[in-house]
C-alpha positions as CSV (number, residue, x, y, z in Angstrom):
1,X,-7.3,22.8,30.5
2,X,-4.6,22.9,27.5
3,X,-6.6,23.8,24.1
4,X,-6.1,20.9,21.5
5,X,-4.2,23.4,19.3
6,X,-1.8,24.2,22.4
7,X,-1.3,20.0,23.0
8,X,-0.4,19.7,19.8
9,X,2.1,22.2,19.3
10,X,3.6,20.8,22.5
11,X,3.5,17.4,21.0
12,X,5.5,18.6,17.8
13,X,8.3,20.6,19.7
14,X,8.6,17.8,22.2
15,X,9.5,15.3,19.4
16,X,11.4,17.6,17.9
17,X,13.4,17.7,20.7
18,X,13.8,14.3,21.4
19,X,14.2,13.5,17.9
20,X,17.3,15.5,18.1
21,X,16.6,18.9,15.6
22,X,17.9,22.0,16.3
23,X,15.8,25.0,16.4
24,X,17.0,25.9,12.8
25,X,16.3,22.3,11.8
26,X,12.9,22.5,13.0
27,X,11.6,26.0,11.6
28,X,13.1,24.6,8.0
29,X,11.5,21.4,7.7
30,X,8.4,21.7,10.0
31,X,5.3,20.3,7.8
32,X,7.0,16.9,7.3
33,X,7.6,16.4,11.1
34,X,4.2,17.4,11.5
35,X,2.9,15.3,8.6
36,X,4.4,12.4,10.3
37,X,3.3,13.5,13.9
38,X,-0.2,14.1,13.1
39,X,-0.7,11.1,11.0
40,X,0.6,8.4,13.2
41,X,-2.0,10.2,16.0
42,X,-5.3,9.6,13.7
43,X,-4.8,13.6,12.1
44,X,-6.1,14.9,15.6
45,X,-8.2,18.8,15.6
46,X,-5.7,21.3,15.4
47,X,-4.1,24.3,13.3
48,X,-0.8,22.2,13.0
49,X,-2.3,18.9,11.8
50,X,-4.7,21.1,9.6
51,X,-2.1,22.3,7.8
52,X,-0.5,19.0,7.8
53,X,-3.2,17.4,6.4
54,X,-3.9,19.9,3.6
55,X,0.1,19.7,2.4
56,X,-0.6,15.7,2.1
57,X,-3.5,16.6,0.1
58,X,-1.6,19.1,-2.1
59,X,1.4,16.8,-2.9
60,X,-1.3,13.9,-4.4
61,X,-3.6,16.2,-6.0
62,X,-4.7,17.0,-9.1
63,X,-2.2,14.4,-9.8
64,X,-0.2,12.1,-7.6
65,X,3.1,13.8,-8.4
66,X,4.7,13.7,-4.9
67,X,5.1,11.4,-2.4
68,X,2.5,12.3,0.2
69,X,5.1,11.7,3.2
70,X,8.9,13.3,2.8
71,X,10.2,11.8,6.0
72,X,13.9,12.6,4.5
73,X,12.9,16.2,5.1
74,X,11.8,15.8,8.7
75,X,15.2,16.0,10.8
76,X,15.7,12.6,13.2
77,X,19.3,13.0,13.7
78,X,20.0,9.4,11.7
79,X,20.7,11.0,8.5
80,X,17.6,11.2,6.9
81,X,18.0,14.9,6.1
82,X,20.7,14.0,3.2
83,X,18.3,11.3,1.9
84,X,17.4,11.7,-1.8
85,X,14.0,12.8,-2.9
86,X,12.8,9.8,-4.4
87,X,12.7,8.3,-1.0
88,X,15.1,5.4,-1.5
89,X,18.9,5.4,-0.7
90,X,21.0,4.5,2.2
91,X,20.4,6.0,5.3
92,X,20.6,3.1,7.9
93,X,17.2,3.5,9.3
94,X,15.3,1.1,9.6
95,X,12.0,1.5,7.9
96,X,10.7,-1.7,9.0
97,X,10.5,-0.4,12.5
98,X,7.0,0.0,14.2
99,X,8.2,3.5,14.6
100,X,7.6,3.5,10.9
101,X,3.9,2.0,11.0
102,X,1.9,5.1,10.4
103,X,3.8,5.8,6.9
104,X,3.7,2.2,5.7
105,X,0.4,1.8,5.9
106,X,-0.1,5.1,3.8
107,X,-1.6,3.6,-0.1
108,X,-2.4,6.6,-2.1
109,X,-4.6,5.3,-5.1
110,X,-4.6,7.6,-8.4
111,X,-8.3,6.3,-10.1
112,X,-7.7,7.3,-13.4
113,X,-10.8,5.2,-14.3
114,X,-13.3,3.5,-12.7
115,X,-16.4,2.9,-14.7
116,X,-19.6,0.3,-14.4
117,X,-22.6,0.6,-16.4
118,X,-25.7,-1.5,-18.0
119,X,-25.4,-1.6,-22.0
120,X,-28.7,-2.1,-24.3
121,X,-26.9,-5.2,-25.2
122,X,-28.7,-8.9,-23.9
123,X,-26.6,-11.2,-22.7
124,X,-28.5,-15.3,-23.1
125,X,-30.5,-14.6,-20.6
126,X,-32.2,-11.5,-22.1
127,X,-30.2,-9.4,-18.7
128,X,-28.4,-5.9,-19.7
129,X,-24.7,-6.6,-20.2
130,X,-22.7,-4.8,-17.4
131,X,-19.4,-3.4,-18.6
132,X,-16.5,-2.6,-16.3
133,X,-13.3,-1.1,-17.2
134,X,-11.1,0.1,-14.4
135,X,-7.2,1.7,-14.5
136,X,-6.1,2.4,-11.1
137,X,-2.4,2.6,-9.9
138,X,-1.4,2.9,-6.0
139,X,1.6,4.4,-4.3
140,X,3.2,3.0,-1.3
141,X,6.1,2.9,0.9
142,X,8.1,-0.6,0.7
143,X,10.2,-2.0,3.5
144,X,13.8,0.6,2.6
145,X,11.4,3.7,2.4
146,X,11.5,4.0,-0.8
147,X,7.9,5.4,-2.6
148,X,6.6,3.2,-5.4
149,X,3.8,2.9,-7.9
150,X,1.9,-0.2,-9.1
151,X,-0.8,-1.0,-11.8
152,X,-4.0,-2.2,-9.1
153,X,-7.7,-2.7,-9.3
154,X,-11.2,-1.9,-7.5
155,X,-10.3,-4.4,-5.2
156,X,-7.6,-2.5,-3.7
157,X,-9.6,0.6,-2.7
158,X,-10.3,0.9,1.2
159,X,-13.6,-1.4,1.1
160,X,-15.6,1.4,2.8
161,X,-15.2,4.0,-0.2
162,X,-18.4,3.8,-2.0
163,X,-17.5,3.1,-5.6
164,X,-15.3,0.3,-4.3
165,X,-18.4,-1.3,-2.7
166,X,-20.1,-0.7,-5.9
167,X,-17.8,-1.8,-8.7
168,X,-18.3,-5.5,-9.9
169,X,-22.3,-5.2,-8.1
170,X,-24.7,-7.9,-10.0
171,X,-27.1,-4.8,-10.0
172,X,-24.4,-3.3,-11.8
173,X,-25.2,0.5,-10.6
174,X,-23.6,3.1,-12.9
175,X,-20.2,4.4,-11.7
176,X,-18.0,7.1,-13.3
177,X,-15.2,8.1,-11.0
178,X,-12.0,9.9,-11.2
179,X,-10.3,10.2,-7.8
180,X,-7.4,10.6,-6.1
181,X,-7.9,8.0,-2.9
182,X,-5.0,7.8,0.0
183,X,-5.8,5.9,3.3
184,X,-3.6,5.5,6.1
185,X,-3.8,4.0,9.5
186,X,-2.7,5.6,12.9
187,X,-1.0,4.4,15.6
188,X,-3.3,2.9,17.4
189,X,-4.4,0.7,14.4
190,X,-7.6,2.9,13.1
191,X,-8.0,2.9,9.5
192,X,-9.7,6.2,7.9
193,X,-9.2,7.9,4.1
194,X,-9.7,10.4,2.1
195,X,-11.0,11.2,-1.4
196,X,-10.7,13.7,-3.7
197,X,-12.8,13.7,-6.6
198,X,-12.1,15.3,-10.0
């Protein structure tokens, strides 16, 4: 029986073989092929889609400063390998593709602040006020490929992340979070994230 490791290295020279990369092509710019790989399988158990997985994690943390997917720098043989490092540009891909699925759905959320807690303040009824405040922003690949940021809220966060659950409560249970958050689905549709907590 082939060792998961083994299956996935097999898995990552195959597409780079059919994806057209020359040997040189594909020792240069192996961690975004494998990114891409190992994501659109559901990040399966192995060395390669460890390391994958930790160079996502390194490009959004402490900060979101990178885009956690450089697909321009994984060699397909349609050009992308010129494409500018903001992501955007013309390339003649189609991004809208389902081949593209995996890194759409990819929404890295930068929590600056996400706070809930009860005051000694009444409101009329004699209950604790509950005070929110919330600044979150969320990066995501549009339609062209190109990375973007937008000012979001609680209500974006995957609903299965705990302070999301939480925030806007009636019980208004304390919260003081400061998180990077990126979620991501795989090919097959399964949704799963990631958070890492400052």
């Amino acid at each position: 029986m082939i060792s998961t490791a083994k299956a996935a290295t097999a898995v990552l020279l195959a597409a780079a073989t059919v994806i057209g990369a020359t040997a040189a092509q594909t020792k240069a710019y192996p961690i975004d092929c494998a990114i891409l790989l190992c994501l659109s399988g559901g990040w399966p158990a192995s060395a390669e889609c460890s390391g994958a997985e930790a160079e996502v994690i390194r490009r959004i943390t402490p900060t979101p400063i990178e885009p956690p997917v450089q697909i321009w720098r994984c060699p397909m043989d349609t050009g992308l390998s010129g494409m500018p490092s903001s992501g955007g540009g013309e390339v003649g891909v189609d991004f809208g593709s389902p081949a593209f699925d995996a890194i759409r759905s990819i929404r890295v959320s930068d929590i600056q602040r996400l706070v809930q807690y009860e005051t000694d303040m009444l409101d009329q009824d004699g209950e604790p006020i509950c005070r929110r405040f919330s600044s979150i922003r969320t990066g995501f690949y549009d339609i062209d490929g190109e990375y973007r940021w937008v000012p979001t809220g609680a209500t974006s966060l995957p609903t299965s992340y705990p302070p999301a659950r939480l925030f806007g409560d009636e019980d208004c249970p304390s919260i003081y979070e400061r998180a990077v958050v990126i979620e991501w689905r795989d090919i097959e549709g399964r949704r799963d994230f990631e958070t890492i907590d400052y």
